[in-house]
N, C-alpha and C positions, 0 to 999 in steps of 0.2 A: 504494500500500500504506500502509496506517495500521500503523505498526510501534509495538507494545506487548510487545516482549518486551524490554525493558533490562535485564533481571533475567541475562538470560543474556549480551547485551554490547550497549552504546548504539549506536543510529543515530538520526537522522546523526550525524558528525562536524564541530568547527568548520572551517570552510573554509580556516583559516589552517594547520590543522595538516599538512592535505594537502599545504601551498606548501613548509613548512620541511620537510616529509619527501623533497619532490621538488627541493627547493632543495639538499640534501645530495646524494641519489643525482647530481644532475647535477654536479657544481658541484666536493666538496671530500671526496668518500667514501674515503677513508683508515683502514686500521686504527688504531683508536686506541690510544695507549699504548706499540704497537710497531715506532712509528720515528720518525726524525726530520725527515724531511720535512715540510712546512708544509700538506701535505693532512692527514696521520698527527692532527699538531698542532694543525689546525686541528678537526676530527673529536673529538679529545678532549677540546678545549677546549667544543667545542658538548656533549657530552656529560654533562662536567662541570657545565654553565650548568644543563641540564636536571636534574641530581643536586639543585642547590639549590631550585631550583622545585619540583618535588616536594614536599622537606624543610620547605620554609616551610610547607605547606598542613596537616603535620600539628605544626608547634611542632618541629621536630629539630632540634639547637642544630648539632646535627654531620652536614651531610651524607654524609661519608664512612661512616657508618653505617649507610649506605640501601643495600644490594646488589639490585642488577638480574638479573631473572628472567625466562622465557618468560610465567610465568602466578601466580594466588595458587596454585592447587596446589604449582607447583617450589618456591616462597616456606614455604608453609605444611611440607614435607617437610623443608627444609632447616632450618626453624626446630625442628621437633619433634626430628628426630633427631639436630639437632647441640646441642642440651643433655639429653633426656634418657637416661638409664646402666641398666643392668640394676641392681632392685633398687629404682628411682624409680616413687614415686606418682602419677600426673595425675587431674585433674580435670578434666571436660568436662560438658557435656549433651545433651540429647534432639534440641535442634533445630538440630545441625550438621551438614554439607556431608560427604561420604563422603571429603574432601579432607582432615577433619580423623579422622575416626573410622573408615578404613581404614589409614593411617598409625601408631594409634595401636592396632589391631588386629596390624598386624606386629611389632610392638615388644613386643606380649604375647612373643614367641617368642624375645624377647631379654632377658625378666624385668623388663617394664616393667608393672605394676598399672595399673590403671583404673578410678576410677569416675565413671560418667555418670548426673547429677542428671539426674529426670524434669521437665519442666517442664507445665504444665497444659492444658488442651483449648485457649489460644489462645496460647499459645508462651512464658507466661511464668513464671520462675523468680526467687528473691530470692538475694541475696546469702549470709540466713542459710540457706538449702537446703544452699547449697554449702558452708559454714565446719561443718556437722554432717558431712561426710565426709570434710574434711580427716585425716591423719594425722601422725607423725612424719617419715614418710620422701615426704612429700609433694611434691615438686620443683615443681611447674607446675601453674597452672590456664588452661586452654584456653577460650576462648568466642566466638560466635562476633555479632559489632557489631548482626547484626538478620537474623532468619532469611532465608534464600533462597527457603521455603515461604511463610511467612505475612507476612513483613516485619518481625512483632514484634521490638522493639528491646529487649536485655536491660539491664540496669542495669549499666553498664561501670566506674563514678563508686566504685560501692557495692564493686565485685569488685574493682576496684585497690587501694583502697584494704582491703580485706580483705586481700589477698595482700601490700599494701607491711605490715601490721600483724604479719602470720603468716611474713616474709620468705621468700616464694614468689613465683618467677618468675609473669608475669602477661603471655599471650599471646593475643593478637584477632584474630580471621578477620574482616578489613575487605572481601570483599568486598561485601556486599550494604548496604554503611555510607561507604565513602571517597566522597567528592564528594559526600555530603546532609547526614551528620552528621557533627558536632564528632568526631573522632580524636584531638584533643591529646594527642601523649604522655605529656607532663609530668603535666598537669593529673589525665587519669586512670588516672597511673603505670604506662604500658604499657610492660615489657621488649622484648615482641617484636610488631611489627606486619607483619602479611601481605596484600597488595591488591592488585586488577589495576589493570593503567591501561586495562583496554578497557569498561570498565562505566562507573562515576560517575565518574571522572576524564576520558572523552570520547577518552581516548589511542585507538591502534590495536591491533589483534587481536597476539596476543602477548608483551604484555608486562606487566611485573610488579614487585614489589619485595618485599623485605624488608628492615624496618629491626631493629635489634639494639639493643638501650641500650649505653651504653658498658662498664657493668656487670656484663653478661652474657657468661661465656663462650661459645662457641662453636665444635662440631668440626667439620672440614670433611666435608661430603656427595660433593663431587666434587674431586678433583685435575689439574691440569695447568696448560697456557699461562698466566701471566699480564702477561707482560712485564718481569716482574721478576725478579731472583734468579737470572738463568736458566742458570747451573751449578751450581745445587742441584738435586738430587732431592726435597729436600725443601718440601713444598707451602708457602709466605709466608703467616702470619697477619697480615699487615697488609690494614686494612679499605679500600677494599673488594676493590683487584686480588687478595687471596687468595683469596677468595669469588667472583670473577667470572672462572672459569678458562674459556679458551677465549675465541673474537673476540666483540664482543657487537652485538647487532643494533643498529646506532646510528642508523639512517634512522630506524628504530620509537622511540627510546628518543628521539631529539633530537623527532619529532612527540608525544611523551607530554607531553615539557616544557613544548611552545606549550599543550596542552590542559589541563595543570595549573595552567598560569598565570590560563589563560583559565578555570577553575574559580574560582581565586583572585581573581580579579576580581570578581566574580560575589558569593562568597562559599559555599560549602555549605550554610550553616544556609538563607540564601533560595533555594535549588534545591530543597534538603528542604519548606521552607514549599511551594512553588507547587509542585510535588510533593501535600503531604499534601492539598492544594486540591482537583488534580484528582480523588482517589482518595479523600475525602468527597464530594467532589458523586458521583461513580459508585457508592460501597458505597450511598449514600441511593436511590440510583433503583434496585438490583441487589435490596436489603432489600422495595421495595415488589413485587417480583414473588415469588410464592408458590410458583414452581414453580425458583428457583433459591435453594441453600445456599449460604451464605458463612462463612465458616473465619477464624478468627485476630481481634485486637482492631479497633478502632474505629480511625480513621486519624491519629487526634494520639499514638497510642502503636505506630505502625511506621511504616516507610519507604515506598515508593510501589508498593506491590503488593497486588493482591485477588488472593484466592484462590476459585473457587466450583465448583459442580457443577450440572448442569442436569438437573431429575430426568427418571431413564429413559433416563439416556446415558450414555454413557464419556467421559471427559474429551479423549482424543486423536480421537471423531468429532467431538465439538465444536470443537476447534482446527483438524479438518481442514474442517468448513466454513464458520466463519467464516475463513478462508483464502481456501478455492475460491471462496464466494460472495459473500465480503462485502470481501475484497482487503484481512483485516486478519490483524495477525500476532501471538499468541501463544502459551502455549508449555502441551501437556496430557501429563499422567503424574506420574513419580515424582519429577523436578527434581533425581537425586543427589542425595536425604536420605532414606531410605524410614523409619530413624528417627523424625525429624522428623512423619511420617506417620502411623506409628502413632501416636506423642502425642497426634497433634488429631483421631485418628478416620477417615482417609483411607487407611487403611494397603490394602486391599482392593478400593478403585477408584482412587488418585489426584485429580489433580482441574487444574483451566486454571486457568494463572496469568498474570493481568492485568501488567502491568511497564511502568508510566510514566518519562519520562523530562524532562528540562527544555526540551525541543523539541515536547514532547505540548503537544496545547489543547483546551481545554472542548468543543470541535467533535467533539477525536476520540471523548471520552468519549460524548457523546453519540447519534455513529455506532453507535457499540458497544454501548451499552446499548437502543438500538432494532434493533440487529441480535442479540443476546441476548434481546430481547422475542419477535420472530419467531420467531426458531429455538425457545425455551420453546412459545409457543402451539403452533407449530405439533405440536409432540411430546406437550401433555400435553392439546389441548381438539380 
């Protein structure tokens, strides 16, 4: 199988992560936190290791900042609705994930406003779009690091620093952005960062994070276990066991760490580069064929995803047989953003989205775009 769906979660994974996730279950798997036995401790302390690894990848001065999650969704819910209050303004746009603009749809019924900038037929929005619907009672602006549709990268640099100038919290849906591009918090003054580790980060399926600025308050979404305090009823704001109520999956969360690391080595910015590589040479050969549309910018302004449509098809026959017959894999429909879809014109059929990875090679591109040739002729000559 040639797997081109990374968009939805990477494969493979580095080898190494597998070893330290099975080197824990066998070996030293102890709840961590909640005892003191030297598995317990040991367990926490790997844990912990993994806490900083992470942290370093996006500039976090403060690990304990960083709360571990199932997924960016649980990340993304927990950060919306533990700062914003009935009566709070947000800002968001067009080309977000239903992870942020379902969340922010329930919250209408709690007297939370909302407005969502349109962004343009190839997913992109400025800074001053957003600063014309700001308001007084504006609390948050939401966005999300580069669409899950088209890959287009927003201007994150421009929106922080508008939000640090207008003093409004300033929140990024890192999934489709951690492991390729630059996340600095500092640098582009991000309050609240939400991401998976099963995507760019290379971690395993379920896991996640949110980090908090030190800055920001934060109300709790879930209450209970956390090892601490434990004759209170009342839930611990200390970061992060108050936030991380209940045992946490630490086989998953200590393999996140190897593979954070092992991003960290590597670097983001050049994963992104030989990323944008493969997905220039494939928009260039996808453009020369007349009988397939392609959606969103040019590939030095997104992340490692094509988008297209094969004329006279549905996006999910064509996923289902370059599957069946070509033994490759990615992902046709709506991708959780129907938003998003409408913007760039897709709203009506969807469309297959291409999702490289830093394991992908010029090989695979080129399988797939002569399997893309085929299936085109065959359908329109």
């Amino acid at each position: 199988m040639i797997y081109l769906d990374n968009g939805a979660t990477s494969f493979p994974k580095p080898k190494g992560m597998v070893a330290a996730m099975e080197e824990c279950i066998l070996k030293y798997c102890g709840n961590p936190g909640r005892s003191g036995h030297t598995m317990s401790m040991k367990t926490g302390e790997e844990v912990y290791n993994a806490r900083k690894k992470i942290a370093r990848l996006f500039n976090i001065e403060q690990p304990e900042r960083l709360i571990f999650t199932k997924n960016t969704t649980e990340a993304l819910n927990m950060g919306l609705k533990g700062v914003l209050r009935p009566g709070d303004h947000v800002v968001t746009t067009s080309m977000e994930h239903n992870s942020v603009l379902r969340p922010l749809k329930a919250l209408e019924r709690q007297g939370v406003s909302q407005s969502v900038v349109r962004a343009d037929r190839e997913g992109f929005l400025s800074a001053a779009e957003i600063e014309k619907t700001l308001r007084p009672q504006t609390r948050l602006i939401v966005a999300t690091a580069a669409s899950n549709v088209t890959g287009t990268k927003l201007p994150l640099a421009e929106i922080g620093q508008l939000a640090r100038k207008r003093g409004i919290l300033f929140m990024v849906d890192g999934a489709q952005g951690a492991g390729s591009v630059d996340l600095d918090v500092k640098r582009l003054n991000i309050d609240l960062l939400a991401f998976p580790g099963h995507k760019g980060l290379l971690g395993p399926l379920g896991t996640g994070a949110l980090y908090v600025s030190p800055d920001t308050p934060l109300a709790h979404t879930t209450e209970g276990g956390t090892g601490t305090e434990s004759k209170s009823r009342i839930q611990p704001c200390e970061f992060p066991e108050g936030y991380e109520a209940g045992t946490l999956n630490a086989p998953a969360i200590i393999g996140l760490g190897y593979s954070a690391d092992f991003v960290y080595r590597i670097g983001p910015e050049v994963i992104g580069k030989y990323e944008e590589e493969l997905i220039s040479w494939l928009d260039n050969c996808l453009d020369s064929m007349d009988f397939v549309e392609r959606y969103g910018p040019s590939a030095c302004r997104k992340t490692g995803i094509s988008l297209i449509n094969i004329r006279g098809m549905d996006a999910e026959e064509v996923t289902e047989i370059l599957s069946r017959d070509y033994g490759i894999a990615v992902r046709g429909g709506f991708h959780c953003a129907g938003l998003a879809h409408k913007t760039i014109g897709t709203w009506d059929r969807g469309a297959v989205r291409i999702s490289v990875g830093p394991f992908n090679t010029l090989r695979d591109m080129q399988q797939l775009a002569d399997a893309i040739a085929e299936i085109g002729r065959r359908q329109n000559h």
